[in-house]
C-alpha positions in Angstrom: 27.7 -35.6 6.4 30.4 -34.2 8.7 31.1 -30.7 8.4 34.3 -29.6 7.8 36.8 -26.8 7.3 39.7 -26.3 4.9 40.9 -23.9 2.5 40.6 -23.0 -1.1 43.2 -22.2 -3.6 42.4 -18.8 -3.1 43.6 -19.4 1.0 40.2 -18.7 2.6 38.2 -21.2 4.9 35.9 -23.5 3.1 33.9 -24.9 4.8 31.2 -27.6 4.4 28.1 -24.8 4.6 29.4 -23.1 2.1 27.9 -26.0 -0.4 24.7 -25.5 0.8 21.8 -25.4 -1.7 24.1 -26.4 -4.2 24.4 -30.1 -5.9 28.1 -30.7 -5.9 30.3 -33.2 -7.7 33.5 -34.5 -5.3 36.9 -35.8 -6.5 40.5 -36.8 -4.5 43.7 -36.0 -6.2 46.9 -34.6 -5.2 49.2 -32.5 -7.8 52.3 -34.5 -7.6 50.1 -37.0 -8.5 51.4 -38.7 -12.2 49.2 -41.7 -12.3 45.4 -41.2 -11.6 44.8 -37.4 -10.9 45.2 -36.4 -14.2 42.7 -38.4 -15.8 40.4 -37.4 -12.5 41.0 -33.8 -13.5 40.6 -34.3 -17.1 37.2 -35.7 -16.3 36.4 -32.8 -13.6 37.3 -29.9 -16.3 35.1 -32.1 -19.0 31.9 -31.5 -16.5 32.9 -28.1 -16.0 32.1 -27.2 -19.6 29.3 -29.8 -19.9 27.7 -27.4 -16.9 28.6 -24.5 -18.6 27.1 -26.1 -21.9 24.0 -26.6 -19.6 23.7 -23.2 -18.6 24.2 -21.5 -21.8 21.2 -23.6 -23.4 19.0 -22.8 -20.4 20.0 -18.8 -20.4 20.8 -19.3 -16.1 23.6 -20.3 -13.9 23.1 -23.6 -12.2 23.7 -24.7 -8.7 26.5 -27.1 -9.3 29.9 -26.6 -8.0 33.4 -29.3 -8.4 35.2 -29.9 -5.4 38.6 -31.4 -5.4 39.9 -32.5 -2.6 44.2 -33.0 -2.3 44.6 -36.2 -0.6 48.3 -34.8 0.8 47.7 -31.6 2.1 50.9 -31.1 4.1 52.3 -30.7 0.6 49.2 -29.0 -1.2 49.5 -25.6 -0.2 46.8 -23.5 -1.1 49.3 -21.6 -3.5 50.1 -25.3 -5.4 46.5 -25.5 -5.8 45.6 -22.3 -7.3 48.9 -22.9 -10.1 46.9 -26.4 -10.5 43.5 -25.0 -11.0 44.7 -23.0 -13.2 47.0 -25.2 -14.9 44.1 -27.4 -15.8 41.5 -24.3 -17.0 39.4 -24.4 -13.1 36.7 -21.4 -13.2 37.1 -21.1 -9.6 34.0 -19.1 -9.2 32.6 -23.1 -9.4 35.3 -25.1 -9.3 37.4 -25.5 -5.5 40.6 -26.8 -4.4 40.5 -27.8 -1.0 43.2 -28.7 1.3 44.0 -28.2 5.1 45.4 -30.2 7.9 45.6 -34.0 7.3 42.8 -34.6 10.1 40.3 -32.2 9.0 40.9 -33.4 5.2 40.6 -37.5 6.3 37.5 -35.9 8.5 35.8 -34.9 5.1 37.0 -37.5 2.4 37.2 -40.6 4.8 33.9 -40.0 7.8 32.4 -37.5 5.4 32.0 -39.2 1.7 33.6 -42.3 2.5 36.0 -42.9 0.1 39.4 -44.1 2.3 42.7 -42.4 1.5 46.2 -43.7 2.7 49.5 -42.0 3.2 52.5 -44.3 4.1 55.7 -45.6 2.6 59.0 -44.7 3.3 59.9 -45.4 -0.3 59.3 -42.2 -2.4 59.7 -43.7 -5.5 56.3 -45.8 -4.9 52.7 -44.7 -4.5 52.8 -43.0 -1.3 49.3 -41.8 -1.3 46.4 -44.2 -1.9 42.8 -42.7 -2.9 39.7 -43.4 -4.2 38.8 -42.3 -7.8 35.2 -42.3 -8.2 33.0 -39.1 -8.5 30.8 -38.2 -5.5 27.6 -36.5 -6.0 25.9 -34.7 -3.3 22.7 -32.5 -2.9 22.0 -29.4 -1.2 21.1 -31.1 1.8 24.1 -32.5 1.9 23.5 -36.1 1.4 25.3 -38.6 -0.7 23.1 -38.8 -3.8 25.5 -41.7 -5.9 29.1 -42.7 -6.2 30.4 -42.6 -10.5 32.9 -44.3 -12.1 34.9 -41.9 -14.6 34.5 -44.1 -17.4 32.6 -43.1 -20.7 29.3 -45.1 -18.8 29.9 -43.9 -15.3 30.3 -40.1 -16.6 27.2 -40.8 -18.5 24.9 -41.7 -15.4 27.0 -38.9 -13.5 25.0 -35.9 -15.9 22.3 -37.8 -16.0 22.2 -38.2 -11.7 23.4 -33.6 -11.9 19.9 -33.0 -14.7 17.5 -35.1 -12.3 18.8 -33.7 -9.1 18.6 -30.1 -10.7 15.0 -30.9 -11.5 14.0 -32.3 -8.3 12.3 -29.8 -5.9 14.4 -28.3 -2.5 17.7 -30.5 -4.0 
């Protein structure tokens, strides 16, 4: 995976190291966004407390952490993000908001987990930003461990993929 670096919500560099060790579950939204990034978010908070479900029946923290990536970062500043995270209920001890030039964030959403992203139009009142709205799972190692649909099946197989990988020695 290409390494990257962005910034949080909080405005500190994030960078792609600092997942290491960690299983981590990647989604694309943007927080103008009306259409899909809700839903995305909705799903995204959902495993949050699934996770924290997890760790209360075990009696430990886990390794997982949520990444959200803004697919239009010259308008998600880290201080949008932060309002959104918590808007939407983020513990953001696990759960990040990334953002940071438009290169460095196609770098790590396009190159890194391939899932494309567009920006275009001149006409604001259409869809000016284009993204992919799967889950992305990745290990500690940082490689691409399954792509999920965000549908009742697809969120399914996406706990299913976190408890194996958890399971699985040096994930």
């Amino acid at each position: 995976m290409e390494a990257f670096s962005l910034y949080d919500q909080r405005g500190k560099t994030f960078q792609l190291e600092d997942l290491d060790g960690t299983v981590w579950v990647a989604d694309f939204i943007f927080t103008a966004c009306q259409a899909a990034c809700p839903m995305l978010t909705s799903k995204m908070r959902a495993l949050q407390k699934h996770v924290e479900e997890r760790e209360r029946s075990l009696g430990q923290k886990l390794p997982i952490r949520l990444v959200s990536f803004s697919v239009d970062p010259e308008v998600d500043t880290p201080e949008k993000l932060a309002a959104y995270a918590t808007k939407w209920g983020a513990d953001q001890d696990r759960w990040f908001f990334l953002t940071g030039s438009l290169a460095e964030v196609n770098g790590a959403v396009t190159r890194g987990l391939k899932i494309p992203f567009e920006k275009g139009g001149a006409d604001t009142s259409a869809f000016d930003v284009m993204h992919g709205e799967h889950f992305v799972v990745v290990d500690g190692h940082r490689r691409i461990r399954g792509y999920f649909e965000t549908d009742p099946a697809g969120m399914a197989r996406l706990k299913t993929a976190l408890d194996s990988l958890l399971s699985e020695k040096g994930s």
